[in-house]
C-alpha positions as CSV (number, residue, x, y, z in Angstrom):
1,X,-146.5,-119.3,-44.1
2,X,-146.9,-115.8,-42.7
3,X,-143.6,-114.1,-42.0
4,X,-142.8,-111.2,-39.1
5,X,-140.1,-108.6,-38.4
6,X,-138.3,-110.7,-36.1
7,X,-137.8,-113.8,-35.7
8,X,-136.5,-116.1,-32.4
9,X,-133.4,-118.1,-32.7
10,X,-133.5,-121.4,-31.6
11,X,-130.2,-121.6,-30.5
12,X,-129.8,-118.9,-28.1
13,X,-133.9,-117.8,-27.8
14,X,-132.2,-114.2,-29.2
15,X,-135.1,-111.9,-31.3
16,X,-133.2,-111.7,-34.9
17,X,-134.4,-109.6,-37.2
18,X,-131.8,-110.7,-39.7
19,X,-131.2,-114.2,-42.0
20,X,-128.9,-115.0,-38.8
21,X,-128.8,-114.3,-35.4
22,X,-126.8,-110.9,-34.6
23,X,-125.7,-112.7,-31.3
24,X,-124.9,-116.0,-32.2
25,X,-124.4,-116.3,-36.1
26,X,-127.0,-119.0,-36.1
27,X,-129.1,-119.5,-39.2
28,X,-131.8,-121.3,-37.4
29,X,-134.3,-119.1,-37.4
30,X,-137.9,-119.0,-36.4
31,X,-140.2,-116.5,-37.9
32,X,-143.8,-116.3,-38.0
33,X,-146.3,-114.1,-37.7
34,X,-148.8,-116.0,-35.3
35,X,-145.4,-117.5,-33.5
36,X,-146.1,-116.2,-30.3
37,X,-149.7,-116.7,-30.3
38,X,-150.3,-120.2,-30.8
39,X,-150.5,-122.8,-28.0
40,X,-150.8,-126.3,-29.5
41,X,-148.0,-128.0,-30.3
42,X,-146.6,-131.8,-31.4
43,X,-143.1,-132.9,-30.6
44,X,-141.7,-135.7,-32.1
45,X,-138.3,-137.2,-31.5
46,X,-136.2,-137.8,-34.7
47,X,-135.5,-141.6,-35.7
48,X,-135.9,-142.4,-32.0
49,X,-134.6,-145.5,-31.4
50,X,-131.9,-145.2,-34.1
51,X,-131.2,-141.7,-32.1
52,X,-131.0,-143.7,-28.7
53,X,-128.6,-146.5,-30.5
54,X,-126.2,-143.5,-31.4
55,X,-125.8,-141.9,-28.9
56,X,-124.9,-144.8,-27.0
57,X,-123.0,-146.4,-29.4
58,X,-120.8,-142.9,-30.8
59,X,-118.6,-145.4,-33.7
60,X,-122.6,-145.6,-34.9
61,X,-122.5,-141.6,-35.3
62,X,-122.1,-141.3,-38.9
63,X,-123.0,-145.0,-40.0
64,X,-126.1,-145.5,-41.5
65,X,-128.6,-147.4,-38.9
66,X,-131.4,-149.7,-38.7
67,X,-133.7,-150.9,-35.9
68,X,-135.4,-153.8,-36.4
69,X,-135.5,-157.6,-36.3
70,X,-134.1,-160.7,-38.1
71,X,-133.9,-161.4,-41.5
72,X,-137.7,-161.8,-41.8
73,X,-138.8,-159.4,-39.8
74,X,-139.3,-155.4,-40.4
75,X,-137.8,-152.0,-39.7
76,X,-139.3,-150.7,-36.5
77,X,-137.0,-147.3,-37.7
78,X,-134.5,-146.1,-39.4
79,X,-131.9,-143.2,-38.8
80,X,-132.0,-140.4,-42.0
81,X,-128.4,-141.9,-43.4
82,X,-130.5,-144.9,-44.2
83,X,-133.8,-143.4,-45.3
84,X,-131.6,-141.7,-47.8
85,X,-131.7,-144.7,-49.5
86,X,-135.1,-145.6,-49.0
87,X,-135.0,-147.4,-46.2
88,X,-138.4,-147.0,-44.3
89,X,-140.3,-147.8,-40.7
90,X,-142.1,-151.4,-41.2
91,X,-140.2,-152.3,-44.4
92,X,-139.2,-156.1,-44.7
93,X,-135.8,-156.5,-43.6
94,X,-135.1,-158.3,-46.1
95,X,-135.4,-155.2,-48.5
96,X,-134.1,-153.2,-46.2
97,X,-130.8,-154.7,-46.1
98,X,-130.8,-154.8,-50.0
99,X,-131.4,-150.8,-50.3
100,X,-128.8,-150.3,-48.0
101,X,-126.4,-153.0,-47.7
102,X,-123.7,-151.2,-45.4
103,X,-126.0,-150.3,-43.3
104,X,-125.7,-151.5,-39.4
105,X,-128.8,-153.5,-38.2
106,X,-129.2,-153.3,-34.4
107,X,-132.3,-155.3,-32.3
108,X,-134.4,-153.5,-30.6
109,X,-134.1,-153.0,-27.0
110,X,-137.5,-151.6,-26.0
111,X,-136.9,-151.2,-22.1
112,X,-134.0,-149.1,-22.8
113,X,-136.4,-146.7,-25.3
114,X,-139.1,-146.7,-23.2
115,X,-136.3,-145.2,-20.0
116,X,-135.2,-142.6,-22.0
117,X,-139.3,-141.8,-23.1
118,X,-140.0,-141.6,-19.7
119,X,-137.3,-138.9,-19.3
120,X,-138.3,-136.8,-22.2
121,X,-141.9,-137.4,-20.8
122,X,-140.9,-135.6,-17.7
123,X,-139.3,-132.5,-19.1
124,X,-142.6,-131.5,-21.2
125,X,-144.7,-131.9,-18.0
126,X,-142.5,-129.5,-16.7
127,X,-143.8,-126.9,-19.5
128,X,-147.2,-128.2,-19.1
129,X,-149.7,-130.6,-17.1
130,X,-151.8,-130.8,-20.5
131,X,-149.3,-133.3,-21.8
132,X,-150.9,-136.3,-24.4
133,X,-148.7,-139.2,-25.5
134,X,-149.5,-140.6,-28.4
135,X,-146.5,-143.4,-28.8
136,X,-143.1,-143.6,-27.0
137,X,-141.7,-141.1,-29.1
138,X,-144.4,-138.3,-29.5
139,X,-146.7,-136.4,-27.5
140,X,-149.5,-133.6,-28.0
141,X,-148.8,-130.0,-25.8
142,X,-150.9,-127.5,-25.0
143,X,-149.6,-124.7,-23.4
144,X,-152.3,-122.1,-22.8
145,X,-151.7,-120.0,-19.9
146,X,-148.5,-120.5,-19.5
147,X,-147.0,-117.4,-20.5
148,X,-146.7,-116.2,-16.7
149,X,-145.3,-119.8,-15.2
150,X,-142.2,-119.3,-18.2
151,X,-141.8,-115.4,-18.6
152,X,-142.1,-116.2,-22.3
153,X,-144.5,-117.4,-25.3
154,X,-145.0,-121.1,-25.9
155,X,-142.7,-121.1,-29.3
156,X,-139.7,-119.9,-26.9
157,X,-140.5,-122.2,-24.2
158,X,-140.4,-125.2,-26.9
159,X,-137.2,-124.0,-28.7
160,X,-135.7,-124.2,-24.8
161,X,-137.4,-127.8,-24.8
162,X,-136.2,-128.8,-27.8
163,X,-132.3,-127.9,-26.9
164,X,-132.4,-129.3,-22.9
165,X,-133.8,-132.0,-24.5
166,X,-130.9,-132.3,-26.9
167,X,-128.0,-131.3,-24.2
168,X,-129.4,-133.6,-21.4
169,X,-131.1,-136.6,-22.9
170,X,-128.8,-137.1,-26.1
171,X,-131.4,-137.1,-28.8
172,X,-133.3,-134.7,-31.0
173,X,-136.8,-133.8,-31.4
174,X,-139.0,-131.5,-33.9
175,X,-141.6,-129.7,-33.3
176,X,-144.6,-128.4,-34.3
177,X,-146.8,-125.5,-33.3
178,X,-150.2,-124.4,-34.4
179,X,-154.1,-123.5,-33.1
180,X,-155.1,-126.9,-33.3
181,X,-153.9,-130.8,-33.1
182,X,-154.2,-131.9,-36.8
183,X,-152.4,-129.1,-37.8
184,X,-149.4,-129.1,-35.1
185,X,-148.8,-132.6,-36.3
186,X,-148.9,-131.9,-39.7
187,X,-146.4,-129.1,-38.6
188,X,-143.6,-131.7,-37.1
189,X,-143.1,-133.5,-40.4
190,X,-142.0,-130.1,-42.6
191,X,-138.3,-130.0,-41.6
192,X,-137.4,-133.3,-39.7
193,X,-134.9,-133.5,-38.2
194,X,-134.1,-130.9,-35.5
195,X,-137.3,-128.8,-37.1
196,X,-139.9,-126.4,-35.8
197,X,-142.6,-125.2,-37.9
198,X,-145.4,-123.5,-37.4
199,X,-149.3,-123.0,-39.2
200,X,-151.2,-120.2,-38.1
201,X,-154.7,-119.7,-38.7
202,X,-154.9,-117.2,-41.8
203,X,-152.7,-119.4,-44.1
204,X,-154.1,-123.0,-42.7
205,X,-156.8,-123.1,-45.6
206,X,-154.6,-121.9,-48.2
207,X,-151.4,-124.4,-47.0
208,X,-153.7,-127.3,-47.2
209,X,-155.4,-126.5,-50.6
210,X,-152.9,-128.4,-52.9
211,X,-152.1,-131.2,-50.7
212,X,-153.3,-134.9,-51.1
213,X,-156.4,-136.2,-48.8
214,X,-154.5,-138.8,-47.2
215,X,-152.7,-136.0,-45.2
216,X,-155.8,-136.1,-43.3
217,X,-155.6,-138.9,-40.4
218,X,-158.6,-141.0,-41.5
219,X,-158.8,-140.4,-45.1
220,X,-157.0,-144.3,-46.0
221,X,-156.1,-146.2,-48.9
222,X,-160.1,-147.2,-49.3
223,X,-161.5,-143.2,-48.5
224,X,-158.8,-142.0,-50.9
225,X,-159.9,-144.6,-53.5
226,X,-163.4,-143.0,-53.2
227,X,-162.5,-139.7,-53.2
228,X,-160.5,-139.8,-56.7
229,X,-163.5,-141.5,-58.2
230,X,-165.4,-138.3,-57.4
231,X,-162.8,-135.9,-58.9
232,X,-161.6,-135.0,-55.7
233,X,-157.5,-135.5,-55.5
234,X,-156.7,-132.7,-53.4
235,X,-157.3,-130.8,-49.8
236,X,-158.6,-127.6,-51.7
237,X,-161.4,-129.9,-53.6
238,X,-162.4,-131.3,-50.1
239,X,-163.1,-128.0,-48.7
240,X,-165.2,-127.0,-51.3
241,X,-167.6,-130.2,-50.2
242,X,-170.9,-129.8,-48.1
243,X,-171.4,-131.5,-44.7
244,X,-174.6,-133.5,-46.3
245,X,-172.2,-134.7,-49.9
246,X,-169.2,-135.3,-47.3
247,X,-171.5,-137.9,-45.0
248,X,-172.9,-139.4,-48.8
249,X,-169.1,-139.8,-50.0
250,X,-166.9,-140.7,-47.1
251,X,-170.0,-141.9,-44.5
252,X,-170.6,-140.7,-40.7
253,X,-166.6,-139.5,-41.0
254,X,-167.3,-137.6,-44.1
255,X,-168.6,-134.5,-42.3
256,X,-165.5,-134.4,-39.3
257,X,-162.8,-135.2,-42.5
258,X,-164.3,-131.8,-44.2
259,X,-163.7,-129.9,-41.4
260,X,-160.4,-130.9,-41.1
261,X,-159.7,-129.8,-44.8
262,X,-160.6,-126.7,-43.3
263,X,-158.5,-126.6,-40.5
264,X,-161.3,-127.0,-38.1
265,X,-159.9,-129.3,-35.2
266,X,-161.7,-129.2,-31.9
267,X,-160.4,-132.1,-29.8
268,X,-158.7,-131.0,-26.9
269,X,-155.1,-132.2,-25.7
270,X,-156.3,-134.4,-23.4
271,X,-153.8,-136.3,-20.4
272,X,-155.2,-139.5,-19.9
273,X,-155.0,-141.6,-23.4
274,X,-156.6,-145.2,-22.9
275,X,-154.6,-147.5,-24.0
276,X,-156.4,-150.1,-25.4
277,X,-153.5,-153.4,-25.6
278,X,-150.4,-153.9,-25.0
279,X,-147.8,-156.4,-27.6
280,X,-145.5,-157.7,-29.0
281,X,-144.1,-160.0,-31.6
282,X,-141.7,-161.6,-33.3
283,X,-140.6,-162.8,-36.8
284,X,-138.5,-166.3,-37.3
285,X,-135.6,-166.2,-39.0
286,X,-136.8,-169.7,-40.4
287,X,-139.8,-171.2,-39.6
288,X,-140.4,-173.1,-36.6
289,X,-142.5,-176.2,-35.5
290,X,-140.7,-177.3,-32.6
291,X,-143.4,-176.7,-29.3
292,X,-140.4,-176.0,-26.7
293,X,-138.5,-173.5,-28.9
294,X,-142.4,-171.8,-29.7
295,X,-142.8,-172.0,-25.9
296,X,-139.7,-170.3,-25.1
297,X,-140.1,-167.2,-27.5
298,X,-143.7,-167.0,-26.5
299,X,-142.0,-166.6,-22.6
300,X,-139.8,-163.8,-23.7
301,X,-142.4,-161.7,-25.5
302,X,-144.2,-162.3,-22.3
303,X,-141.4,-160.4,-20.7
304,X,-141.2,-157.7,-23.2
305,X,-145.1,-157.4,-22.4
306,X,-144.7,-157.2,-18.5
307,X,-142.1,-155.0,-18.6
308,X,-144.8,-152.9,-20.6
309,X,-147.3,-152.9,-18.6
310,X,-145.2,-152.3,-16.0
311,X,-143.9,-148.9,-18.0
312,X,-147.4,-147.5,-18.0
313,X,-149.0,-148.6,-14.8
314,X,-151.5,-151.2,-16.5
315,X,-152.8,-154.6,-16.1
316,X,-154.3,-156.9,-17.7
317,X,-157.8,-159.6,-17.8
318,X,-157.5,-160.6,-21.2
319,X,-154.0,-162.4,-23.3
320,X,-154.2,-162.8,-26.8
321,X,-151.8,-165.3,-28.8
322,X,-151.1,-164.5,-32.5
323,X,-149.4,-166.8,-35.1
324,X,-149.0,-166.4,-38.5
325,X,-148.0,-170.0,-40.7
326,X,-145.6,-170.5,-43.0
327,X,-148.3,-169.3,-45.7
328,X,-148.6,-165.7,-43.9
329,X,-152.3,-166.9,-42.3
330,X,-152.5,-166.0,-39.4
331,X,-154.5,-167.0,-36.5
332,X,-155.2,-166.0,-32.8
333,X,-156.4,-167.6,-29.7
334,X,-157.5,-165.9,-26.4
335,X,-158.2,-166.2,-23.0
336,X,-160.6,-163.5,-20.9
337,X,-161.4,-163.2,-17.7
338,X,-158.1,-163.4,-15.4
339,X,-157.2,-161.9,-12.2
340,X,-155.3,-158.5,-13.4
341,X,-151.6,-159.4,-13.8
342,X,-148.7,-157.7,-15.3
343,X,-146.7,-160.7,-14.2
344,X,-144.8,-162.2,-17.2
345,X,-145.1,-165.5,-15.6
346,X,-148.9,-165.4,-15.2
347,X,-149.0,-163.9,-19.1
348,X,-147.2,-166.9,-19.9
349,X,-149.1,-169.1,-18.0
350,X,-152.4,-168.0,-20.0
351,X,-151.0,-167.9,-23.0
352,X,-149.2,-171.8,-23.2
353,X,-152.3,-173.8,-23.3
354,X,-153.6,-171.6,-26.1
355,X,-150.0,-172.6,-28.0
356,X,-150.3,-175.8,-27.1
357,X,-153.5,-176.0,-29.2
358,X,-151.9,-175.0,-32.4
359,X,-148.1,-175.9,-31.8
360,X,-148.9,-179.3,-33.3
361,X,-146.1,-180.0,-36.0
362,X,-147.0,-177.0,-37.8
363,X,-144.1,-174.2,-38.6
364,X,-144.6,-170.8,-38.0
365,X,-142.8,-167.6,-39.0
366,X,-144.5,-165.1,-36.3
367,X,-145.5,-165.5,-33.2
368,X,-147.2,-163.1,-30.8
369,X,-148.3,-161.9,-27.7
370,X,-151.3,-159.0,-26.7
371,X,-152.3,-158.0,-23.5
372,X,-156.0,-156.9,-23.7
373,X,-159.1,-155.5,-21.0
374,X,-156.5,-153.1,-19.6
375,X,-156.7,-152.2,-15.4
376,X,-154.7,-149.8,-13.5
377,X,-151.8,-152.0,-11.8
378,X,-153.2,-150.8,-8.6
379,X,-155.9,-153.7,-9.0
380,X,-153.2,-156.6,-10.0
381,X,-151.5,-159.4,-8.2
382,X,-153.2,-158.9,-4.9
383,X,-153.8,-162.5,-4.0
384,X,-156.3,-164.0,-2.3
385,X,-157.2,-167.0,0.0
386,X,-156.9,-169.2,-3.3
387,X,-154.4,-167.5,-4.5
388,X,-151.8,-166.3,-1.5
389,X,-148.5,-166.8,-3.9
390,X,-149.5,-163.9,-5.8
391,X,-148.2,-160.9,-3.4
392,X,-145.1,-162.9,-3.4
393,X,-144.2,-163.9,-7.3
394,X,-144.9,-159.7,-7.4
395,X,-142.7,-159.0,-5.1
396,X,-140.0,-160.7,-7.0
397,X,-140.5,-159.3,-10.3
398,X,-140.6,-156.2,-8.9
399,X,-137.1,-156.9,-7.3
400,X,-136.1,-157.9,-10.7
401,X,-137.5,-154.8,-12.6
402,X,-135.2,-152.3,-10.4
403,X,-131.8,-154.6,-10.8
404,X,-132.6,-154.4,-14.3
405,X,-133.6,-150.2,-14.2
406,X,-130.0,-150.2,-12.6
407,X,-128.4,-152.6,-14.6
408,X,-129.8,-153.3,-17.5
409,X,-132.2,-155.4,-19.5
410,X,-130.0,-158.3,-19.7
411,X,-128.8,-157.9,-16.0
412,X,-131.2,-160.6,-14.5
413,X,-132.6,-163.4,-17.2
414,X,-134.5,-165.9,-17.0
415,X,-132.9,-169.2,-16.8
416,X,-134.8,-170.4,-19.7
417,X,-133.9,-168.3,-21.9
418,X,-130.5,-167.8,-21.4
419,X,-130.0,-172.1,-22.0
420,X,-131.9,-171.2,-25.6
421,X,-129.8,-168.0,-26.5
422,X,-126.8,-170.6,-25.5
423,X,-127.7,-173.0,-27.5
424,X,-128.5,-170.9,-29.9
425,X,-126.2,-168.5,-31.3
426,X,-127.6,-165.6,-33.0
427,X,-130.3,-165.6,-29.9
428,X,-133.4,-165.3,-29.7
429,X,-135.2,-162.8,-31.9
430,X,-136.9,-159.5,-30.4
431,X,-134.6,-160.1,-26.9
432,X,-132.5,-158.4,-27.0
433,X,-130.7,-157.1,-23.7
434,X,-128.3,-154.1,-23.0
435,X,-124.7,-154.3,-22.8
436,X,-123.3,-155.8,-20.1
437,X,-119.8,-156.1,-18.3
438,X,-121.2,-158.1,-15.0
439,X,-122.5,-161.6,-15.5
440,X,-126.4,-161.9,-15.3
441,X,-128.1,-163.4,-12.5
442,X,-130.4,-166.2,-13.7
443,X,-134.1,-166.7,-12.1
444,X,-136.0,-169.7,-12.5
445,X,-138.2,-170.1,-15.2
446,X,-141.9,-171.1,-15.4
């Protein structure tokens, strides 16, 4: 990567022209020579939910942590004490746990991830209205034009970002800046964690050259396969390809994958992503047969769903129910054309007769819930004259999403679920709620 006179410090946003900053001693240093010229950039918070778990849990600091499920079910992440032992996002708990025996395993607790997203959310539209999320914990920027709005360049606006972020929210984030998306995310992996990297346009080609094709998002397991049976194995051998041998080799992608190899990225940040489903799942610590016990998982997961849809404004016409047997075949079953609901009860309602169809003495290890034909929430739950009970049932869970905003996840539960997590002692798998000192308020179940 290019290098310049000075370089910024990214603790105090000082020009250095030193190895450390002549103001505050700091060694973190940014120095490039396209620095202050490039506008595209990729954040991406560090081992986000382990990150959350830590800093609300400060005996956790220097432990090594997992998120994840039970026994059977997989890392959803990982903080970097574990990974240093190989520990890795959706790795089988199971191995997990025997890489890293000492490690702490904590349940997810999604609503409490998706609060502190929203917050991080918020600061980066304050840099920018062209803000693109691309999962809970990472997000597209482009920050043309706003040199005036900030009195500075977009690489000191994001090393301000990245240390508010750190100093307000409790977590950390690294970023990475270039001319173009592929490249700014290629960017945020180089110095995780706490990083900020940068690819400017004259050493793009010649950084990508001698790394492997599956850096390129598209180029899988199968494309890869093909590509080494053609002699290609690296970045630098794919940009040496024609757009007519590219489309022969790799098919209708081939061409846009070249380009890439080039550095050639064209899609815009763009603010509205469609999101195309909404789930979630669960693995069994043992298998189970038993209809109520599948019934009563499958209402939770419903929950997690609502809550969800919920986060992101959406709705839903279509539920999808996944299993997968004791065997690891799995199967689904759906339903289309529903009123839009975010309701966890209506998703519940939808989604029973389809388990009733296969919860039939058969065990399972997995069970699933997907919320499908997405709507803006705007359309759901309006009621009608054959319907006038909607309005109201929303009402409620409305009620019950602030108490639990305020409160917590496991401030108001379901009565259901709290007679299965009583009966059964390690609880329910994937749901989790947030510490509580108060007593929770129990609603009625469906």
């Amino acid at each position: 990567m290019g290098l310049s006179a000075l370089a910024l410090c990214r603790d105090c946003f000082a020009e250095a022209p030193a190895a450390r900053c002549p103001r505050c001693g700091s060694p973190r240093l940014l120095r490039h020579d396209e620095r202050d010229r490039l506008t595209i950039a990729h954040v991406d918070c560090d081992a986000f939910y382990a990150s959350v778990e830590k800093r609300d849990d400060p005996s956790l600091r220097d432990k090594p942590v997992i998120v994840g499920g039970a026994r059977r079910g997989v890392v959803s992440t990982c903080c970097y004490l574990a990974r240093v032992h190989g520990v890795r996002s959706a790795m089988p708990m199971f191995e997990a746990r025997r890489l890293c025996p000492q490690a702490i395993v904590v349940k997810p607790d999604m609503a409490k991830y998706v609060a502190v997203s929203r917050q991080i959310r918020a600061l980066m539209r304050a840099l920018t209205p062209l803000v693109e999320p691309i999962s809970i914990d990472e997000a597209f920027l482009d920050l043309s034009g706003t040199e005036r709005l900030h009195g500075a360049s977009p690489d000191v606006v994001l090393a301000r970002f990245a240390a508010r972020v750190e100093a307000e929210i409790g977590v950390s984030v690294s970023i990475g800046l270039s001319y173009c998306k592929f490249l700014a995310k290629v960017a945020s992996d180089l110095s995780k964690p706490r990083g900020f990297s940068v690819i400017g346009r004259a050493e793009a080609n010649a950084f990508l050259a001698d790394k492997r094709p599956n850096l390129i998002p598209g180029v899988g397991p199968a494309a890869a396969r093909r590509l080494a049976a053609a002699g290609i194995a690296t970045i630098g051998d794919l940009q040496t390809i024609e757009p007519d041998a590219a489309f022969a080799l790799l098919g209708p992608e081939g061409p846009r994958l070249c380009a890439l190899a080039q550095g050639v990225d064209a899609r815009p940040v763009r603010v509205a992503r469609e999101t195309k489903s909404v789930s979630s799942e669960t693995t069994f610590n043992d298998d189970v047969a038993e209809p109520g016990a599948l019934e009563t998982r499958l209402l939770a997961l419903c929950e997690r769903v609502a809550a969800r849809l919920r986060a992101q404004g959406l709705a839903t016409r279509g539920v999808t129910l996944k299993l997968k047997t004791a065997d690891f075949k799995s199967r689904t079953r759906a339903v289309s054309g529903l009123a839009p609901t975010r309701l966890a009860g209506r998703l519940f309602a939808a989604a029973k007769p389809l388990l009733a169809k296969e919860a039939r003495g058969e065990a399972f290890r997995l069970i699933g819930i997907g919320a499908d034909d997405l709507v803006s929430a705007e359309e759901a739950d309006r009621g009608d004259l054959a319907d006038h009970g909607a309005p109201r049932e929303a009402a409620r869970e409305d009620a019950i999403a602030k108490l639990r905003d305020k409160f917590g996840a496991g401030a108001v539960r379901r009565g259901r679920l709290v007679e299965a997590e009583a009966a059964q002692p390690q609880g329910l798998e994937g749901a989790k709620g947030s510490k509580r000192t108060m007593r929770p308020t129990m609603v009625k179940s469906p």
